[in-house]
C-alpha positions, 0 to 999 in steps of 0.5 A, a space after each residue: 626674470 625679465 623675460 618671465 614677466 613680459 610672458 605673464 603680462 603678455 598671458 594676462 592681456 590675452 586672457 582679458 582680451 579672450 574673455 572680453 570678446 566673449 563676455 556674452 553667452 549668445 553665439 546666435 540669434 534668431 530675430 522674427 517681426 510680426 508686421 503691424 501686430 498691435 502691443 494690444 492684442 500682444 498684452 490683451 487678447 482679441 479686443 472686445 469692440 472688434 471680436 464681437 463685430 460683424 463687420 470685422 469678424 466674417 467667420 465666426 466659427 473661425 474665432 468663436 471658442 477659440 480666442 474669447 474669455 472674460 479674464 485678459 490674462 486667458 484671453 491672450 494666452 489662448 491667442 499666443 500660448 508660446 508667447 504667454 508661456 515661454 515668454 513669461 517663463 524664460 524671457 522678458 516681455 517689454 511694452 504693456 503701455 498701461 504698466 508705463 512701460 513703453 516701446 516706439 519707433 523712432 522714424 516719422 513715418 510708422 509703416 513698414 519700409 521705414 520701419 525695418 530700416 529701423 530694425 536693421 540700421 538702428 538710424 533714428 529718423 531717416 528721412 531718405 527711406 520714406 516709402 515703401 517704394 522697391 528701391 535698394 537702402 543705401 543705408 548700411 544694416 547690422 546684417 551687413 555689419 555682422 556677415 562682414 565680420 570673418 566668424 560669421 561671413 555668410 552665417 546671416 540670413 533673411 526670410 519674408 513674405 513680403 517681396 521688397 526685403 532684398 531691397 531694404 537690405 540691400 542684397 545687390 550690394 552685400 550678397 546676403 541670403 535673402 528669400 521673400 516674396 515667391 523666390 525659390 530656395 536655391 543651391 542643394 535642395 532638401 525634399 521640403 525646399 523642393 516641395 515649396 518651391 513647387 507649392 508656392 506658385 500653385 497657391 492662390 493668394 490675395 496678395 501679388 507681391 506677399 507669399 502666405 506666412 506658412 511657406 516664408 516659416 518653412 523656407 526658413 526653418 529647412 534654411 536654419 536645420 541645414 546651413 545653422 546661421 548665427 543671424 537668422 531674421 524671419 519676417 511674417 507679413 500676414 497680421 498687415 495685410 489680413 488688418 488692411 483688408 478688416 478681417 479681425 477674424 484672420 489677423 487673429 487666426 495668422 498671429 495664433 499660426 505664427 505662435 506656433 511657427 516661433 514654438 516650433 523654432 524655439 523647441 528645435 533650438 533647445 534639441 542642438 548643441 549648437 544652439 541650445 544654450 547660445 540663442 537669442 529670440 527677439 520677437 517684435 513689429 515693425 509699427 502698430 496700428 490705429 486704436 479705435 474700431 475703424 483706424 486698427 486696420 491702418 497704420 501711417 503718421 495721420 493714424 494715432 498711436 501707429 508709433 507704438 510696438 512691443 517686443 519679447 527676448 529671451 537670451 541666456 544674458 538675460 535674465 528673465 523677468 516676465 511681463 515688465 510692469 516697470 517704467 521704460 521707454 524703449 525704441 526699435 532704433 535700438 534694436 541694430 546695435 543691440 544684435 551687434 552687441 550680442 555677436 560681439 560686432 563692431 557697429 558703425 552707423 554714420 547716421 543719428 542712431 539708437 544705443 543698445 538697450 541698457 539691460 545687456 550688459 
């Protein structure tokens, strides 16, 4: 009878453990930045004072029919239709700042080094990465956090155009898959992966040290098909840069392409048993960007109102609720230990650092 009841206590405590380490239904999560893409054009659409502009707007055949209506609600539908759809159907979408409903970056810095030390470590307001110098983050990421752990050693990967993420992640030290700037897919190849890198160095480009966003999203796509990793970041860079150099005109022309890049993923997501069901998209920017008619093209502490982001989830914990309308104030430090959270991680941060965000639960 003795021996009875210590294998039913026994049966009891792993059944509790079993289901306390599966207590989400997330087993993967996909999570993609658009660099600098402002919570206005996210919640309104093409904004009327640079739409209408000559001086921000060189194309207009490029725009003209294509991002414009009266009513808001079109408008940015008809700038980011996945978004407006999926988003609203299927997930949550957080920071419409005129609903009180507010998302920021914790760092003092509001650009991009600083801001994805935020994504990836969660540390609140790090003083040592304070440039977007090329220098490796001695600051350890959830990536790392996460491809240590036996269930998902070398299951995490990340994809850029930009060519300082194996910096900010750290690769050199953690070994992690990184593809950013004009690298070469590696190993065994698909014909695609091939064609890329073949492609990318005959391109021309604007930007030395940033590949177009159309490669980063395809790199990234054949990764995902081929190697199904449990954490897959993709980072599209062009909505900073096409800002920086004042083109309106394609900075909405790049934010409508990535729509489509996130359709395609969520789309192919719903087709595989090993995801459909068990996949987390976060959706989000690093900063924001100035509010007035000259300061959208830049972003930094002496340009107001760069601190303010956004972001969309769409998970199978959550339960969907559209366009938040209620009062909320959220930060990209939380976004780190809330992917910990998902994957069942244990997230150990050394430094002042976000909480997950109090819906998962």
């Amino acid at each position: 009878m003795k021996k009875l009841r210590i294998i039913l206590f026994l049966s009891f405590w792993c059944t509790m453990l079993v289901n306390a380490q599966f207590s989400f239904k997330t087993e993967k999560i996909i999570f993609i930045v658009l660099d600098g893409f402002r919570w206005q054009e996210l919640f309104y659409g093409a904004d009327s004072s640079l739409y209408f502009s000559e001086k921000y707007v060189k194309d207009r055949q490029l725009v003209d029919n294509r991002y414009w209506h009266q009513q808001y609600t079109e408008r940015r539908r008809l700038l980011l239709p996945f978004i407006w759809s999926a988003g609203m159907q299927y997930g949550s979408v957080y920071g419409n700042r005129n609903y009180n409903n507010y998302v920021n970056v914790s760092n003092d810095f509001w650009f991009s080094y600083p801001g994805y030390n935020e994504i990836f470590t969660g540390i609140k307001a790090d003083k040592e990465i304070n440039s977007n110098d090329k220098i490796n983050n001695p600051n350890r990421t959830v990536l790392e956090m996460v491809n240590n752990d036996p269930r998902y050693k070398n299951k995490v990967a990340i994809f850029g155009s930009w060519d300082l993420f194996p910096y900010i992640v750290n690769q050199s030290r953690n070994g992690i898959y990184v593809n950013a700037g004009y690298t070469d897919a590696k190993g065994v190849l698909t014909d695609r992966e091939l064609f890329l890198n073949e492609l990318q160095h005959y391109l021309i480009s604007p930007w030395s040290s940033v590949r177009p966003d159309i490669l980063t999203h395809y790199y990234a796509f054949e990764y995902l098909k081929k190697n199904k990793p449990s954490l897959l970041y993709i980072i599209y860079d062009e909505t900073d840069d096409l800002a920086h150099d004042g083109r309106y005109d394609l900075y909405l022309r790049a934010a409508n392409n990535i729509d489509s890049y996130i359709k395609q993923l969520y789309e192919w997501v719903q087709t595989e048993p090993e995801y459909a069901g068990k996949t987390t998209f976060i959706i989000t920017a690093d900063h924001g960007r100035g509010n007035d008619k000259d300061e959208w093209k830049s972003h930094g502490k002496s340009i107001a109102h760069s601190d303010e982001t956004w972001f969309v989830i769409i998970s199978p914990d959550l339960k969907p609720n559209g366009e938040m309308k209620t009062n909320g104030q959220y930060f990209n430090c939380q976004f780190a230990p809330t992917v910990a959270k998902l994957l069942d991680v244990k997230y150990n941060q050394k430094k002042e650092h976000g909480q997950p965000f109090d819906f998962i639960k």
